[in-house]
N, CA, C and O atoms as a GROMACS GRO file, in nm:
protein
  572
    1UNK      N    1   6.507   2.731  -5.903
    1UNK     CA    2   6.369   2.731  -5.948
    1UNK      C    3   6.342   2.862  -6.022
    1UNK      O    4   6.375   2.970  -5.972
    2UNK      N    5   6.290   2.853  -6.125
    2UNK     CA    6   6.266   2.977  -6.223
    2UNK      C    7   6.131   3.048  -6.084
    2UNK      O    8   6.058   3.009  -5.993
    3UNK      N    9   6.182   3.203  -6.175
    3UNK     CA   10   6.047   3.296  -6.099
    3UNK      C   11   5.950   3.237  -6.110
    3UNK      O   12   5.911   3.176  -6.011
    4UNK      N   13   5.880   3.233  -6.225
    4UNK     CA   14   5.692   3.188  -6.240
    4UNK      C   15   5.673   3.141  -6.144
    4UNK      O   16   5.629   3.207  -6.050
    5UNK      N   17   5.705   2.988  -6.136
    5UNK     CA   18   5.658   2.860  -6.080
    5UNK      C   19   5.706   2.937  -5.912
    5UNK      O   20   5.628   2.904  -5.823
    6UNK      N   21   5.788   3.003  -5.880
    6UNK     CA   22   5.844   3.019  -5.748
    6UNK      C   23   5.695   3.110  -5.698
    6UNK      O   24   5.654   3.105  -5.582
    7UNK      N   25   5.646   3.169  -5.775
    7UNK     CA   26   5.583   3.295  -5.732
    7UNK      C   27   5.440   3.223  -5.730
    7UNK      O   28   5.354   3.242  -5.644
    8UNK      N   29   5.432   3.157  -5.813
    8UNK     CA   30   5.325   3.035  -5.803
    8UNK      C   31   5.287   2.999  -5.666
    8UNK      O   32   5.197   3.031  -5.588
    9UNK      N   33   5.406   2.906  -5.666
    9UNK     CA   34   5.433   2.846  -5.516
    9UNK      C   35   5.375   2.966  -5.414
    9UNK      O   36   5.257   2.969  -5.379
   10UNK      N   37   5.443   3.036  -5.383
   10UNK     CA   38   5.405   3.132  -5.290
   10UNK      C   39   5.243   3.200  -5.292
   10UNK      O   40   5.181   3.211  -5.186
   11UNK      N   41   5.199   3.232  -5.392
   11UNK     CA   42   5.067   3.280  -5.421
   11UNK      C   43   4.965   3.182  -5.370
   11UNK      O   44   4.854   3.229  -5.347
   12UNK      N   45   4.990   3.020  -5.344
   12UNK     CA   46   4.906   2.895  -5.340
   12UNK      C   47   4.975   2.916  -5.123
   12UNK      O   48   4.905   2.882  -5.027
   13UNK      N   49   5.072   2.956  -5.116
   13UNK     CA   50   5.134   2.920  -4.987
   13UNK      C   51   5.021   3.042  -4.929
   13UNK      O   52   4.950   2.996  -4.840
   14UNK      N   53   5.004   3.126  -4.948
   14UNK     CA   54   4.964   3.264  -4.917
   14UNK      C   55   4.810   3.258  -4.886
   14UNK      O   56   4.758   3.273  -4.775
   15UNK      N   57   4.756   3.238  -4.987
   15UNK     CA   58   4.627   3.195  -5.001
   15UNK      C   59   4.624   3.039  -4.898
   15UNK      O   60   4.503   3.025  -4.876
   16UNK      N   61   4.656   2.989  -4.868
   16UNK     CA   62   4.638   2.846  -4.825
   16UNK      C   63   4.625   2.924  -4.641
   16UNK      O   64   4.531   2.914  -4.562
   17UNK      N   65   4.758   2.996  -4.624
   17UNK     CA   66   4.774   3.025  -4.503
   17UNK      C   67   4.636   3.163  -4.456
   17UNK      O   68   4.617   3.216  -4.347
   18UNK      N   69   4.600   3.173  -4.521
   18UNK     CA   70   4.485   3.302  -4.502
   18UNK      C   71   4.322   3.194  -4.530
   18UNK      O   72   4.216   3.235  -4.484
   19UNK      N   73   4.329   3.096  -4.587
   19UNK     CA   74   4.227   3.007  -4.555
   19UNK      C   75   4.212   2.913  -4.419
   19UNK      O   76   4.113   2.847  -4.388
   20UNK      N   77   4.342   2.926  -4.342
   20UNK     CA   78   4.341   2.883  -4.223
   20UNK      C   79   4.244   2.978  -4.105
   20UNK      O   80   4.190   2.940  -4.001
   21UNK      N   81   4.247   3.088  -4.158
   21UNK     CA   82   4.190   3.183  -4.025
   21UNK      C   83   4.012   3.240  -4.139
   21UNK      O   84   3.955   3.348  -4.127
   22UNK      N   85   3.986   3.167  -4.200
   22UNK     CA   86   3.885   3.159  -4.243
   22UNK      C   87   3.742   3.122  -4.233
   22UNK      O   88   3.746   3.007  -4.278
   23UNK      N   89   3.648   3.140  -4.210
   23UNK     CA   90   3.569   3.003  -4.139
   23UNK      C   91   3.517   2.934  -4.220
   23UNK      O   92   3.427   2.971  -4.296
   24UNK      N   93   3.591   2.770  -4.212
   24UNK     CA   94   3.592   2.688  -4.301
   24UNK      C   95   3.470   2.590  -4.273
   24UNK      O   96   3.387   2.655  -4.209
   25UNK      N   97   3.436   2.495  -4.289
   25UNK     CA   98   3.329   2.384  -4.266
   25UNK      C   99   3.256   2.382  -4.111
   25UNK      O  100   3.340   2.391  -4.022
   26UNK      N  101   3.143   2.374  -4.072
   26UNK     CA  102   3.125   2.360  -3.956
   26UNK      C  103   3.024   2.197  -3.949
   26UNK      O  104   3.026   2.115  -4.042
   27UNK      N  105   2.963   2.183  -3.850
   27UNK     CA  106   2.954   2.053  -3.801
   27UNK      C  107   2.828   2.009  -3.904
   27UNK      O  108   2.782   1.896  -3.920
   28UNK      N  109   2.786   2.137  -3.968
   28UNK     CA  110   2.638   2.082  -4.063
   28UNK      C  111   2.672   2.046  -4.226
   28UNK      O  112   2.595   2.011  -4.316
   29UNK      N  113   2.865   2.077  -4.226
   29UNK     CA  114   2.895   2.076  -4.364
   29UNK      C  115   2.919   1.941  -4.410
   29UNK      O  116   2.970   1.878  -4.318
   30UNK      N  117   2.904   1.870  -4.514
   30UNK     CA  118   2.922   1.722  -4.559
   30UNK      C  119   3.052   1.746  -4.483
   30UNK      O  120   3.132   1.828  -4.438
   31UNK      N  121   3.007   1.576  -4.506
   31UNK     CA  122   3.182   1.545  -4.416
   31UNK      C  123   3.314   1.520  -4.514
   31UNK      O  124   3.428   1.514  -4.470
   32UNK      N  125   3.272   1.505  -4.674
   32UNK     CA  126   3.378   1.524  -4.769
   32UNK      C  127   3.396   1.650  -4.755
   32UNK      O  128   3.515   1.675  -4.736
   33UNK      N  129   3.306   1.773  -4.755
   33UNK     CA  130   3.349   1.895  -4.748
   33UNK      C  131   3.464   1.903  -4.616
   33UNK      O  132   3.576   1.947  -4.642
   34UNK      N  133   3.434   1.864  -4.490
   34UNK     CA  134   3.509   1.908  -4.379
   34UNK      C  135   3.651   1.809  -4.402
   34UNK      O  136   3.729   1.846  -4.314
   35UNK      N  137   3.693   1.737  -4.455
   35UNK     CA  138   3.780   1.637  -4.500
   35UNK      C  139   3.855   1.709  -4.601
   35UNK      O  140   3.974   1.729  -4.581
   36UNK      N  141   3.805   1.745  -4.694
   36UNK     CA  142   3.850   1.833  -4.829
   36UNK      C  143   3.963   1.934  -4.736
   36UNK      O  144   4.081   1.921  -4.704
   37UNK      N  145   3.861   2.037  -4.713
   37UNK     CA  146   3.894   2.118  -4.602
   37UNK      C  147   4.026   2.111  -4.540
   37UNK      O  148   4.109   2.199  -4.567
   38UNK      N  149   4.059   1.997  -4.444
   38UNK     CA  150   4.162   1.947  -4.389
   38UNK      C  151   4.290   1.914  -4.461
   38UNK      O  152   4.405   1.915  -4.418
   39UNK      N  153   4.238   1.879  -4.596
   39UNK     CA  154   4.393   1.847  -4.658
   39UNK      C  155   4.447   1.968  -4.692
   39UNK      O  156   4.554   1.962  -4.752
   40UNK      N  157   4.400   2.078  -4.669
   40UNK     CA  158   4.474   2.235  -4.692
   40UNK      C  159   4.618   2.216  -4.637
   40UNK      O  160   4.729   2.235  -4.688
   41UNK      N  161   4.570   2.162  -4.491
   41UNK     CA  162   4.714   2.168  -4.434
   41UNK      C  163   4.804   2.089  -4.458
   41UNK      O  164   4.913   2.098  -4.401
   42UNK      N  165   4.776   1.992  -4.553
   42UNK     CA  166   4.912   1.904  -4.552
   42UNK      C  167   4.942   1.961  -4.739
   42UNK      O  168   5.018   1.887  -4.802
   43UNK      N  169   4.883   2.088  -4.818
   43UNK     CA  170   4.929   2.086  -4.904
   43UNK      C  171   5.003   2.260  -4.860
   43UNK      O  172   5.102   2.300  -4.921
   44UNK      N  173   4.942   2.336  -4.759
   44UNK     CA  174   5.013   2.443  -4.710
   44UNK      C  175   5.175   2.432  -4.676
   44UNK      O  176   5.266   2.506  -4.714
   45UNK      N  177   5.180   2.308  -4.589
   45UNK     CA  178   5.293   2.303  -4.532
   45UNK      C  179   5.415   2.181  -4.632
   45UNK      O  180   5.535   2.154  -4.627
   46UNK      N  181   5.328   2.150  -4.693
   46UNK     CA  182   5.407   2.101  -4.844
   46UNK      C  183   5.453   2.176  -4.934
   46UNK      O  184   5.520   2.131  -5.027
   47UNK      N  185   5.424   2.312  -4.921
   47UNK     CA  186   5.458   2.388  -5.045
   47UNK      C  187   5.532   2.468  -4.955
   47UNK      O  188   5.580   2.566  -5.012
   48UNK      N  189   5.556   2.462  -4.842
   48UNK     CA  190   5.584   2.593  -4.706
   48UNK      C  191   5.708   2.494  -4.724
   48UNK      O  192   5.814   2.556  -4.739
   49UNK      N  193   5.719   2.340  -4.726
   49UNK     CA  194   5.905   2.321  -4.716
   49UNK      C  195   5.934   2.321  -4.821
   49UNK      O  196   6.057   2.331  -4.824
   50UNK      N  197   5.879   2.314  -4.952
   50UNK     CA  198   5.972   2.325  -5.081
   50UNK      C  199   6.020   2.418  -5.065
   50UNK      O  200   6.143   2.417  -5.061
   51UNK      N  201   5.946   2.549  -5.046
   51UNK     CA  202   5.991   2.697  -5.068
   51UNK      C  203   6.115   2.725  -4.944
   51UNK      O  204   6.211   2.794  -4.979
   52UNK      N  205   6.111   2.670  -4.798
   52UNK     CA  206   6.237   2.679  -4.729
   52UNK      C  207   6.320   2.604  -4.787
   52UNK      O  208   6.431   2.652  -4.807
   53UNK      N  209   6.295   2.468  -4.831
   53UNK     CA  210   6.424   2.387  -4.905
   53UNK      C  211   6.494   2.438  -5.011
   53UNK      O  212   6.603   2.394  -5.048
   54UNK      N  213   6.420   2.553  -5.073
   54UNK     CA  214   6.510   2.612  -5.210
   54UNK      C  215   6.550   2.765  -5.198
   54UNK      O  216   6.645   2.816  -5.257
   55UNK      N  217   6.440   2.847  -5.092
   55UNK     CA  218   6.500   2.958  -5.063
   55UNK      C  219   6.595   3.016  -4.946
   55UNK      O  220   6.672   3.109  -4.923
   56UNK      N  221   6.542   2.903  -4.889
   56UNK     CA  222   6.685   2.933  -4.709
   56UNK      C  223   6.807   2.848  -4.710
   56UNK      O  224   6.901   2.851  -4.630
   57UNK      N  225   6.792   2.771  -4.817
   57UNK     CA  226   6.892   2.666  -4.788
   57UNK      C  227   7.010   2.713  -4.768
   57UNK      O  228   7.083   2.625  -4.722
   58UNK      N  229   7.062   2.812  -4.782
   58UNK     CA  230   7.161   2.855  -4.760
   58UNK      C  231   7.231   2.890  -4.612
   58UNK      O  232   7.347   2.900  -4.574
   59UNK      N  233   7.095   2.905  -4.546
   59UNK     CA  234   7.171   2.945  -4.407
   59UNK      C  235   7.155   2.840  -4.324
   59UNK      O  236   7.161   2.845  -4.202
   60UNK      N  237   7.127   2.712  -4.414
   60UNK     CA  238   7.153   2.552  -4.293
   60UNK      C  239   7.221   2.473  -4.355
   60UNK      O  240   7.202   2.458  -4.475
   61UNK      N  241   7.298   2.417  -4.301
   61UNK     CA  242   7.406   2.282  -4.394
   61UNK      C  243   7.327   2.187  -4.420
   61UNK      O  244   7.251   2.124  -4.347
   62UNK      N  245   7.356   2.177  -4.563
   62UNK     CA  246   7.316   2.106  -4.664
   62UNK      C  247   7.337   1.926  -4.647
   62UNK      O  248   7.415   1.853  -4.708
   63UNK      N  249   7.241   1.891  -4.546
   63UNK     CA  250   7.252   1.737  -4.506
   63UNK      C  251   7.101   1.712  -4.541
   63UNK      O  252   7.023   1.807  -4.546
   64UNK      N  253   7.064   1.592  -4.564
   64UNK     CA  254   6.899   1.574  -4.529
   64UNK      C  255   6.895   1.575  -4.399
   64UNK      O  256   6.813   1.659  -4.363
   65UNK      N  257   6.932   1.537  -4.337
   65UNK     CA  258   6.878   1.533  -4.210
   65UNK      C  259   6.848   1.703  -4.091
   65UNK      O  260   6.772   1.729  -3.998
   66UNK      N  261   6.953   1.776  -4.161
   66UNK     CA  262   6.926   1.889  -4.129
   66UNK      C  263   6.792   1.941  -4.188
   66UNK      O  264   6.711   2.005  -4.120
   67UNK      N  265   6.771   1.908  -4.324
   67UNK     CA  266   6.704   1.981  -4.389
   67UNK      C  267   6.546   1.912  -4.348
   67UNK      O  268   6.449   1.979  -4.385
   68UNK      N  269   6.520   1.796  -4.280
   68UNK     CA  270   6.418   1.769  -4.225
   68UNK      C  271   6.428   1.818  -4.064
   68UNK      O  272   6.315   1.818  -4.016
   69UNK      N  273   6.514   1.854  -3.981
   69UNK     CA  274   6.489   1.867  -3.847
   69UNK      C  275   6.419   2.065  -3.907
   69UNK      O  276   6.307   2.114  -3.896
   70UNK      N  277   6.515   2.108  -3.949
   70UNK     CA  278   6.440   2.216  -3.992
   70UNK      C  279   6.325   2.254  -4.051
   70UNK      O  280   6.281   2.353  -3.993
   71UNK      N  281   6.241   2.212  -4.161
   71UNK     CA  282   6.137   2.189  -4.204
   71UNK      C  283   6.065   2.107  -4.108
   71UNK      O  284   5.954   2.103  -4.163
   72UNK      N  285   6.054   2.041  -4.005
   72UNK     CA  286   5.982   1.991  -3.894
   72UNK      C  287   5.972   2.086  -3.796
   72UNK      O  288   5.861   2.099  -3.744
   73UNK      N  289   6.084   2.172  -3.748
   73UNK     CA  290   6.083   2.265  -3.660
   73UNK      C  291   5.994   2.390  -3.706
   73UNK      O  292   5.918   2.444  -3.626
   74UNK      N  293   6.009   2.447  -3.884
   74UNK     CA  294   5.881   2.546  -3.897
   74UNK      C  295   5.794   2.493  -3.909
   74UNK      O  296   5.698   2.570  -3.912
   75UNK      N  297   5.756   2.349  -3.922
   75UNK     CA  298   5.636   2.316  -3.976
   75UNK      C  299   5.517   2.281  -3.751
   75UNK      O  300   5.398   2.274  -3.721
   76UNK      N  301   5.630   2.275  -3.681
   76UNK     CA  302   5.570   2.287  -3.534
   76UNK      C  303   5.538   2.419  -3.482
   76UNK      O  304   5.446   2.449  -3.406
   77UNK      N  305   5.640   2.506  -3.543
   77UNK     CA  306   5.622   2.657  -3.495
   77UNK      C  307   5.510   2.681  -3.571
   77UNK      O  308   5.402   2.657  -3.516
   78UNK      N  309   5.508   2.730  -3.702
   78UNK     CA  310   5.374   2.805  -3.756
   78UNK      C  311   5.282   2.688  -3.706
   78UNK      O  312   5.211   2.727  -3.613
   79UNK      N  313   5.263   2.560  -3.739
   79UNK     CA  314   5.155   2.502  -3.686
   79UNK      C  315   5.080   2.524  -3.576
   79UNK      O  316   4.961   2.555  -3.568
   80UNK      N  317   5.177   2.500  -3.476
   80UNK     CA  318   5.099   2.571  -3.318
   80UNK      C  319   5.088   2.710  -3.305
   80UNK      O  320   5.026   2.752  -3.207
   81UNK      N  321   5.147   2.805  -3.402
   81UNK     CA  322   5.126   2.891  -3.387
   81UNK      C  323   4.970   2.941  -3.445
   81UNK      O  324   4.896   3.008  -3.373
   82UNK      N  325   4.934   2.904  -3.572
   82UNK     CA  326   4.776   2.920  -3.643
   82UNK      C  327   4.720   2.835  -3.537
   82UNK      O  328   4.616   2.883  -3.493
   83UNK      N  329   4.750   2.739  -3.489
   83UNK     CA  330   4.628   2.682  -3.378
   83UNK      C  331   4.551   2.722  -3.303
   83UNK      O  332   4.434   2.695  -3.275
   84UNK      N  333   4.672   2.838  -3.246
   84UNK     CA  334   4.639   2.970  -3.151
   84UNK      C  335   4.560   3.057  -3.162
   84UNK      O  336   4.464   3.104  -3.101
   85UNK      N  337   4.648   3.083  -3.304
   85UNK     CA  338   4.540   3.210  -3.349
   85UNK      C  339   4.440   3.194  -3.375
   85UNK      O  340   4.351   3.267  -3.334
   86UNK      N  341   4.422   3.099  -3.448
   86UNK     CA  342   4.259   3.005  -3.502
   86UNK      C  343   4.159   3.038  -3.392
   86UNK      O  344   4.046   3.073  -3.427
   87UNK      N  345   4.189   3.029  -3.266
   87UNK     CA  346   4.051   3.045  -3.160
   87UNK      C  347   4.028   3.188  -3.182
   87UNK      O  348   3.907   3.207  -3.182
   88UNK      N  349   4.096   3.298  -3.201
   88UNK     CA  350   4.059   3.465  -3.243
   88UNK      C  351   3.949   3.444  -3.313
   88UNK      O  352   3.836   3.492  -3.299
   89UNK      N  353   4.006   3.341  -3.418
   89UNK     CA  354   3.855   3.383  -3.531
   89UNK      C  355   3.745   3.253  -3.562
   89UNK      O  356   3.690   3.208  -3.662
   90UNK      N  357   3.749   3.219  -3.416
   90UNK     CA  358   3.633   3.169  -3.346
   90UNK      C  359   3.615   3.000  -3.463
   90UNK      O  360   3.525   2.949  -3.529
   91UNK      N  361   3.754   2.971  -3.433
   91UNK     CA  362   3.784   2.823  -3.496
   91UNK      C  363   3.827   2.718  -3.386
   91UNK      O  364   3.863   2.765  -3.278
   92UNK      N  365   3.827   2.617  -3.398
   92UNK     CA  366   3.878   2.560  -3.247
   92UNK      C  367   3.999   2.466  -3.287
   92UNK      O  368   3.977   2.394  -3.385
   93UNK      N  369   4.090   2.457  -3.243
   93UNK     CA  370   4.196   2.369  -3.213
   93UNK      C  371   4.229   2.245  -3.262
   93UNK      O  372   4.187   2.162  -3.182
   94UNK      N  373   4.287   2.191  -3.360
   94UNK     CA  374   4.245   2.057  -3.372
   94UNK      C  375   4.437   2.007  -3.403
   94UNK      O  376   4.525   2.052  -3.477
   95UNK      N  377   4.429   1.892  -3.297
   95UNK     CA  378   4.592   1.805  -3.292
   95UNK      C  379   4.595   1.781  -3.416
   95UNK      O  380   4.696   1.804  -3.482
   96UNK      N  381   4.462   1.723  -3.480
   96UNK     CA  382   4.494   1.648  -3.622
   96UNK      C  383   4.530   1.717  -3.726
   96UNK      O  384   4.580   1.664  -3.825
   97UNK      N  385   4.504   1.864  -3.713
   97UNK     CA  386   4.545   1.978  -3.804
   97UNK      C  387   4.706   1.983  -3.799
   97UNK      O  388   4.780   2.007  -3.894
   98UNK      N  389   4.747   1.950  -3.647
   98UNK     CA  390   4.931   1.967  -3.619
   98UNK      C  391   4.948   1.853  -3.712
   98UNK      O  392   5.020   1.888  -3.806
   99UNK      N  393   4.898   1.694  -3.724
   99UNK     CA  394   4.938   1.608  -3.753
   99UNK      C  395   4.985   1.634  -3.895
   99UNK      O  396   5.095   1.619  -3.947
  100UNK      N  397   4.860   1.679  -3.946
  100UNK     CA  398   4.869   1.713  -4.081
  100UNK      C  399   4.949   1.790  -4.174
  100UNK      O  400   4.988   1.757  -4.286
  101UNK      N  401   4.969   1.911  -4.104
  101UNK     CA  402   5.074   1.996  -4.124
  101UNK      C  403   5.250   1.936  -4.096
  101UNK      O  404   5.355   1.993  -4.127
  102UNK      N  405   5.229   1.806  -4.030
  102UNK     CA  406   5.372   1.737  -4.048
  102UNK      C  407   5.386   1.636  -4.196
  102UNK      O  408   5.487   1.593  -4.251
  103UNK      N  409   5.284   1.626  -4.222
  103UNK     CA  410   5.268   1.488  -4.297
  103UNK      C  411   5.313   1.607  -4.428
  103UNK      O  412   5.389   1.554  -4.508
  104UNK      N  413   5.284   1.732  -4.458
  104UNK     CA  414   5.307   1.799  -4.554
  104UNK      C  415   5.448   1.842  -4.528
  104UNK      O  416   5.521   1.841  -4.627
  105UNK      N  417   5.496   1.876  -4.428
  105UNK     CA  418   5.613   1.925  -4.436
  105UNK      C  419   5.761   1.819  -4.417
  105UNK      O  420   5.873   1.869  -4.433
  106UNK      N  421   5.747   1.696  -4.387
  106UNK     CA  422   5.788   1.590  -4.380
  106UNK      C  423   5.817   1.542  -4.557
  106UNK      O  424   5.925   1.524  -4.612
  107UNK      N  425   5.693   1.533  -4.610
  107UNK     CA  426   5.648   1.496  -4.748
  107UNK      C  427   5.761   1.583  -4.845
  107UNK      O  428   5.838   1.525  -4.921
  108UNK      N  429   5.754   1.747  -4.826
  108UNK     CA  430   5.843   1.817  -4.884
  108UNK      C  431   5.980   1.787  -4.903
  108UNK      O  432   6.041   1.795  -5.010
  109UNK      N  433   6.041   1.740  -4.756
  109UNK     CA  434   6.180   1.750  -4.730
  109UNK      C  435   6.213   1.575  -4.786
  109UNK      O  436   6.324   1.554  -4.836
  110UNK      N  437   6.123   1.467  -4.776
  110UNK     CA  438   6.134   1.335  -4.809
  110UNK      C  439   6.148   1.337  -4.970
  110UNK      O  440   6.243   1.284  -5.028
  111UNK      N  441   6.050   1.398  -5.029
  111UNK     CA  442   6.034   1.422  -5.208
  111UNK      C  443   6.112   1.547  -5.275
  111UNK      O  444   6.117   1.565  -5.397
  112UNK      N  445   6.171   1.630  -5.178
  112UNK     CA  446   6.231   1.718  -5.262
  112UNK      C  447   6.371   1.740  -5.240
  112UNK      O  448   6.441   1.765  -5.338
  113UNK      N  449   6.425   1.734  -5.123
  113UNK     CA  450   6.572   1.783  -5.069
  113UNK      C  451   6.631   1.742  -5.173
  113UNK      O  452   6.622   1.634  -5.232
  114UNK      N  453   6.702   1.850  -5.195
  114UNK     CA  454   6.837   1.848  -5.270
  114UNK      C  455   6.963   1.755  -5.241
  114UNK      O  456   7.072   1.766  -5.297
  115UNK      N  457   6.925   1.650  -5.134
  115UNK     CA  458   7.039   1.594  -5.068
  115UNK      C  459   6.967   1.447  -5.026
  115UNK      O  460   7.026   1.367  -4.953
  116UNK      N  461   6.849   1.424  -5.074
  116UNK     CA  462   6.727   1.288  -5.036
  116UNK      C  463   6.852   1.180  -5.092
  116UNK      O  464   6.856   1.072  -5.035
  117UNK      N  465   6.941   1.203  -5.189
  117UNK     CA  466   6.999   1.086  -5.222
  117UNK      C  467   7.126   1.025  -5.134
  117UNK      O  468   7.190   0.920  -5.133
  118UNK      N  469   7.124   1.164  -5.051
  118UNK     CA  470   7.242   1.099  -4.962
  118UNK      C  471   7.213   1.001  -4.831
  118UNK      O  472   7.295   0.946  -4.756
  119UNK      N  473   7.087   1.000  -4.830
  119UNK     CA  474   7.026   0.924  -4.734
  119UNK      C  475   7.041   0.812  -4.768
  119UNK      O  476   7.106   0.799  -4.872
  120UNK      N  477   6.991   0.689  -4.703
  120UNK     CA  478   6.971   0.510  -4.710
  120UNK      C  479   6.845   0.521  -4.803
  120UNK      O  480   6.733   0.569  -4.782
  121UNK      N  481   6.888   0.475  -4.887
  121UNK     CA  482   6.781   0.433  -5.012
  121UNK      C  483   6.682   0.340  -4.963
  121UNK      O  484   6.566   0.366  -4.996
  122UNK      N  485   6.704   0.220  -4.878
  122UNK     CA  486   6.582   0.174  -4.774
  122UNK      C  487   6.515   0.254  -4.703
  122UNK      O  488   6.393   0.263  -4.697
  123UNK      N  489   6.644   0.350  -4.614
  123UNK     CA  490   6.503   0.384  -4.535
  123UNK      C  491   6.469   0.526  -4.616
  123UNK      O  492   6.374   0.589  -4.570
  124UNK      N  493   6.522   0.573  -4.709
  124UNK     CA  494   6.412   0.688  -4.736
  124UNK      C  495   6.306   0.628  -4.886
  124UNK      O  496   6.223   0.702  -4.939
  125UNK      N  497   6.327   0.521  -4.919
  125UNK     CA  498   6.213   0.467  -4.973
  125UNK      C  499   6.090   0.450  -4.861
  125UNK      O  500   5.976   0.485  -4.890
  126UNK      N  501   6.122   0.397  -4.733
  126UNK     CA  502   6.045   0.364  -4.580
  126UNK      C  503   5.933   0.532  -4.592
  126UNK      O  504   5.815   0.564  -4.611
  127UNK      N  505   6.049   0.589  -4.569
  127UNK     CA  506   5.966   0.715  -4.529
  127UNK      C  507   5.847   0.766  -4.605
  127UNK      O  508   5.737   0.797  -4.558
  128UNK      N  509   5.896   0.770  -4.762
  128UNK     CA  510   5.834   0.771  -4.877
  128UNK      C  511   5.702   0.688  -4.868
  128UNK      O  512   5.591   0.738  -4.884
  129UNK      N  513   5.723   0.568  -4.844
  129UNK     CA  514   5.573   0.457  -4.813
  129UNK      C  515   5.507   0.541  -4.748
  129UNK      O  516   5.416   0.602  -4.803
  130UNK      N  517   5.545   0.567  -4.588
  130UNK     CA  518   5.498   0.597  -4.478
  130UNK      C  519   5.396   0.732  -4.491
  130UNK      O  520   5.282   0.743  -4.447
  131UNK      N  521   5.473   0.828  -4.562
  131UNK     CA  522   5.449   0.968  -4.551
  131UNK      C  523   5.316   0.912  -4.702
  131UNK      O  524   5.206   0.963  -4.681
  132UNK      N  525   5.318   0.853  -4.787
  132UNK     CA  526   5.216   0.844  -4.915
  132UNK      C  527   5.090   0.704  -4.783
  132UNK      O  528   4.968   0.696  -4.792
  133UNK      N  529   5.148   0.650  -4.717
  133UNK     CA  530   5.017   0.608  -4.646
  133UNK      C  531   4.920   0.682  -4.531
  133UNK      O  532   4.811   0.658  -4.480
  134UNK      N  533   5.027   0.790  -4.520
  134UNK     CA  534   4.983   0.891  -4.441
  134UNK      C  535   4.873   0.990  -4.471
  134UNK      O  536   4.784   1.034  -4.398
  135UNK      N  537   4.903   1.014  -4.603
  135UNK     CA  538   4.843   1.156  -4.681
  135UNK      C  539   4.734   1.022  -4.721
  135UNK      O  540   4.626   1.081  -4.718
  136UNK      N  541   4.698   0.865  -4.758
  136UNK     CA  542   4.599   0.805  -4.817
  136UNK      C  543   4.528   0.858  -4.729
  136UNK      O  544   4.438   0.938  -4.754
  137UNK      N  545   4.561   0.818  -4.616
  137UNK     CA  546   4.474   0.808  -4.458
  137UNK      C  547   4.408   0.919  -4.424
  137UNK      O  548   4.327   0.927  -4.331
  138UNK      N  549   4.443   1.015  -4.503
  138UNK     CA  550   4.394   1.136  -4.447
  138UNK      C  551   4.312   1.190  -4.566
  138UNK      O  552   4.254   1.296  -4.541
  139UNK      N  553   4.292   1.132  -4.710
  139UNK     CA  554   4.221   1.112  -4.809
  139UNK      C  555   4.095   1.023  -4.832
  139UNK      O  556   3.987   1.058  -4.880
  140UNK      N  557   4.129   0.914  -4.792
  140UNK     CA  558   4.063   0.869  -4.765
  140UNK      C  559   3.905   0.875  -4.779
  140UNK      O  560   3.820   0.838  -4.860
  141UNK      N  561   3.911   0.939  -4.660
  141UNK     CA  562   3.721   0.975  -4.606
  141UNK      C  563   3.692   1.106  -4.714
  141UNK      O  564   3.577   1.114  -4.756
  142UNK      N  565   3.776   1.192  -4.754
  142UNK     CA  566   3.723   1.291  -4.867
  142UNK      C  567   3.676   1.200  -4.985
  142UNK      O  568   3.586   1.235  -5.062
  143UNK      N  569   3.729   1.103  -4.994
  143UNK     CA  570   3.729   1.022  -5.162
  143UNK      C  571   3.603   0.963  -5.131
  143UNK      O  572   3.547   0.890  -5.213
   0.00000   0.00000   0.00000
């Protein structure tokens, strides 16, 4: 991946992850606003596995399936980890935020791995459905 676009990436990853500990929508904000809101995390942790899929790849063998147990494993760690922190700055907890943050980092490793073709063309077309009915579902109520 050329610099620009890499540094791009990161500048949108950066900013995304510092809007998490932000105080974002509360219970009087439209509910497209608090919806809007929510898809942060599935475009945080979408841009959080491109950037492990092209800059770490090196220190995990190059399988898809590795390259999703890994991108699932940071995408549980930092997830529960901002969950945590989130109550500091007087945000509260939400599973559907974990959910979300899979559906982005899942999404990454399904649409981008360098190795998606070595998989079953059924089932990673499957996943592909799954993970684009996932992100509707969670669009949805913003639209």
């Amino acid at each position: 991946m050329k610099l620009l676009p890499k540094l791009l990436l990161y500048a949108v990853f950066v900013t995304c992850l510092i809007f998490l500990f932000v105080d974002g929508p509360t219970w009087h904000s439209p509910f497209s606003y608090q919806k809007a809101w929510d898809l942060g995390h599935i475009l945080l942790f979408f841009i959080g596995g491109i950037l492990l899929l092209t800059d770490f790849r090196k220190y995990f063998k190059d399988t898809f399936l590795r390259h999703l147990l890994i991108v699932v494993i940071f995408t549980l760690i930092l997830g529960l980890l901002t969950e945590m922190i989130q109550v500091r700055f007087h945000r509260d907890p939400d599973l559907g935020d974990l959910v979300r943050d899979l559906i982005g980092g899942c999404a990454a490793v399904v649409f981008f791995s360098p190795r998606r073709q070595d998989f079953s063309g059924k089932l990673l077309k499957s996943f592909k459905i799954i993970l684009i009915a996932a992100f509707l579902l969670e669009a949805i109520p913003f639209l």
